[in-house]
C-alpha atoms as one frame of an Amber mdcrd trajectory, in Angstrom:
protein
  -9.367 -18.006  22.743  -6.630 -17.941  20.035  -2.896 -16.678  20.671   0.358
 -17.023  19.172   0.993 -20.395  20.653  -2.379 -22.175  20.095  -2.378 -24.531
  17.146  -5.148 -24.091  14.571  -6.727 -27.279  13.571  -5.270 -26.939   9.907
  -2.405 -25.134  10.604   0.798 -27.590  10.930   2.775 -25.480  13.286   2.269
 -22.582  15.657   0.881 -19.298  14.078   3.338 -16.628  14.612   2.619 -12.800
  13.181   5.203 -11.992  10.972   6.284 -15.213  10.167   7.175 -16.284   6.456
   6.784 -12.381   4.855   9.464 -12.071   2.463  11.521  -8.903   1.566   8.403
  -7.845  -1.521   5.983  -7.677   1.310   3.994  -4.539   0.935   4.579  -3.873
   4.751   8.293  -5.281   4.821   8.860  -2.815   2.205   7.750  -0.158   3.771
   9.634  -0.466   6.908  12.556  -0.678   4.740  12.091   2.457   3.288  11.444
   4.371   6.635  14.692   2.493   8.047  16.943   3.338   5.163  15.649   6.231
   3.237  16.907   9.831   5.042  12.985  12.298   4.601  14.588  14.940   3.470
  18.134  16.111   0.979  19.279  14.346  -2.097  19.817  10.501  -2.069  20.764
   8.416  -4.936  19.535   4.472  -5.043  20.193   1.625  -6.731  18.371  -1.478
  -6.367  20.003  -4.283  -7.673  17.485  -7.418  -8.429  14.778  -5.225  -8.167
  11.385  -7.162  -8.673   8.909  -4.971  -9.984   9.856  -1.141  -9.120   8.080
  -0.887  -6.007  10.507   0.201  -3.469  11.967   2.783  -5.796   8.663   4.110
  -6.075   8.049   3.911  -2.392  11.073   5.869  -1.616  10.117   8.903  -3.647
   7.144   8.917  -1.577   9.198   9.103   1.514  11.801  11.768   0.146  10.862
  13.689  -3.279  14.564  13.620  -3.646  14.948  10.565  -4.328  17.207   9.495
  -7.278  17.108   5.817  -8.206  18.108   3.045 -10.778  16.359  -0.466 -10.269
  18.612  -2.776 -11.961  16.683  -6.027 -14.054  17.266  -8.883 -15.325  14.619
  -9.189 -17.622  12.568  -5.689 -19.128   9.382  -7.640 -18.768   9.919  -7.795
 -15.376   8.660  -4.325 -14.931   4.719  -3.617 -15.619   4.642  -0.813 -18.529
   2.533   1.329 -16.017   5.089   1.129 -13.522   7.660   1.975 -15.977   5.933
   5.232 -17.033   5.012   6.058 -13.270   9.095   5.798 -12.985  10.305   7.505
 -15.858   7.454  10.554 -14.262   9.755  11.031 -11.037  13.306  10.112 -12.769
  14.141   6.669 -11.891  15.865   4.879 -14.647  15.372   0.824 -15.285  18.352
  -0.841 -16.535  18.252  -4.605 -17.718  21.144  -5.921 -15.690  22.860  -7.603
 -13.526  25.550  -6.618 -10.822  28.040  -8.166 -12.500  28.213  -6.466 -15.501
  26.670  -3.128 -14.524  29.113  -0.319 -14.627  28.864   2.926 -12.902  30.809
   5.571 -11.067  30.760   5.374  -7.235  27.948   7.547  -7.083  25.275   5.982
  -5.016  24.220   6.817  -1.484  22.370   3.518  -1.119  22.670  -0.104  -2.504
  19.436  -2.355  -1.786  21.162  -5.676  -2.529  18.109  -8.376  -1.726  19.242
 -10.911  -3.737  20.348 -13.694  -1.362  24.461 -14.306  -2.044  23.555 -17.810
  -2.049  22.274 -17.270  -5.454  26.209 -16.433  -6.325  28.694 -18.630  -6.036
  30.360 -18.825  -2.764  33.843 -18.145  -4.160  32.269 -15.151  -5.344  30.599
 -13.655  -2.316  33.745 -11.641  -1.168  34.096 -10.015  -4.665  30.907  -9.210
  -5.092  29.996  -7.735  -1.958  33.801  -5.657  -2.821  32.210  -4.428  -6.023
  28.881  -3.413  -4.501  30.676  -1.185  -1.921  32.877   0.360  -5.086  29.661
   1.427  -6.300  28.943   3.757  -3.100  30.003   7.268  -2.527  32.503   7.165
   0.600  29.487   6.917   3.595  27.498   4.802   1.380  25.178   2.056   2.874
  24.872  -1.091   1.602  21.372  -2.932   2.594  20.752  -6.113   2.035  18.537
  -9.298   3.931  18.954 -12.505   5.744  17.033 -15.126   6.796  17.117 -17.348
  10.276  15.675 -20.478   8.760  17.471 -20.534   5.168  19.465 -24.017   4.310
  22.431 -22.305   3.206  24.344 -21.478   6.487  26.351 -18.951   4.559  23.283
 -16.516   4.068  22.183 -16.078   7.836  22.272 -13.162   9.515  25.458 -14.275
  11.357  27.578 -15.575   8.052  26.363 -12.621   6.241  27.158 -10.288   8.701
  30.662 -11.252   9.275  31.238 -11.309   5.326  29.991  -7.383   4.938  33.023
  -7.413   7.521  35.455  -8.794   5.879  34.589  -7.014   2.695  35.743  -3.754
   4.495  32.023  -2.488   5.447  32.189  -0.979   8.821  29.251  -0.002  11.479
  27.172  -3.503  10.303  24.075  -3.741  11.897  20.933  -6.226  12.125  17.158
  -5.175  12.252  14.782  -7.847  12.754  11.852  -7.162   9.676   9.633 -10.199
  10.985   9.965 -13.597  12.302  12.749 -15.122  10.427  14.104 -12.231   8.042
  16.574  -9.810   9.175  17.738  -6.126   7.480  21.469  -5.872   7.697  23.134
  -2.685   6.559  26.918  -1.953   6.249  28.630   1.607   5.166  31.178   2.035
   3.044  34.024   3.817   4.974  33.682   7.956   5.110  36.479   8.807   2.755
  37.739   8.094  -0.989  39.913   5.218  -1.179
């Protein structure tokens, strides 16, 4: 009989349930959604490095309400149906990137899944500073980490006490599957 700690003959290490899904898993995604998006009243998203639309989608399905701009970095990164299935419920694409994306603070949620280490470190703190800027005052910023990743300074640890020191308050860790981590910060309740 199989279980999580038997070996399969072609498998190099243990087989753990879970294990390796990445933040564009269809079921990752959805427990995302359900963990971040409120079911009912307004909420405004952006997703910044969105891959293909998907979540945006997703969250109108969870909340009709649902306002959204996915933010690319390439227009062919969308498929043309899922463009026109956005444009149907009113979620703009805009070819981006957070850097030189302007908006007012108007955003109830920020899905920020690109990993920082993709920035330069000397960076991090700014950007993270910018990202809350773009939340209304109660805003949550959500963003992912990974146990396992190379660069220490994108763990759930480093990356939790840099959403600190960027002035997010009430930080807190979910565990999506084996290695990868939600962590979500708010922007402090009042206009600063």
């Amino acid at each position: 009989m199989l279980s999580a700690t038997n070996v399969l003959p072609w498998y190099s290490f243990p087989f753990f349930p879970g294990r390796g899904k990445s933040i564009g898993d269809e079921d990752i995604r959805r427990r995302v959604i359900q963990k971040t998006i409120p079911p009912k009243g307004s909420c405004n998203v952006l997703d910044v490095g969105c891959i293909d639309g998907k979540r945006l989608l997703r969250a109108t399905g969870r909340n009709s309400s649902v306002q959204g701009t996915a933010l690319i970095r390439r227009s062919s990164d969308i498929p043309l149906e899922l463009k026109e299935q956005m444009r149907e419920k009113n979620l703009k694409v805009v070819v981006s990137d957070i850097n030189s994306f302007m908006e007012l603070p108007v955003f109830d949620l920020l899905y920020f899944f690109e990993f920082l280490s993709d920035y330069p470190k000397n960076r991090h703190m700014e950007l993270l500073q910018y990202c809350k800027m773009l939340l209304k005052p109660g805003g949550l910023l959500v963003t992912a980490a990974m146990k396992n990743r190379e660069n220490p300074n994108s763990r759930p640890v480093a990356l939790r006490d840099l959403l600190e020191q960027s002035g997010f308050y009430k930080v807190r860790s979910y565990r999506l599957s084996g290695n990868l981590q939600l962590l979500t910060g708010e922007r402090i309740n009042k206009k600063l």
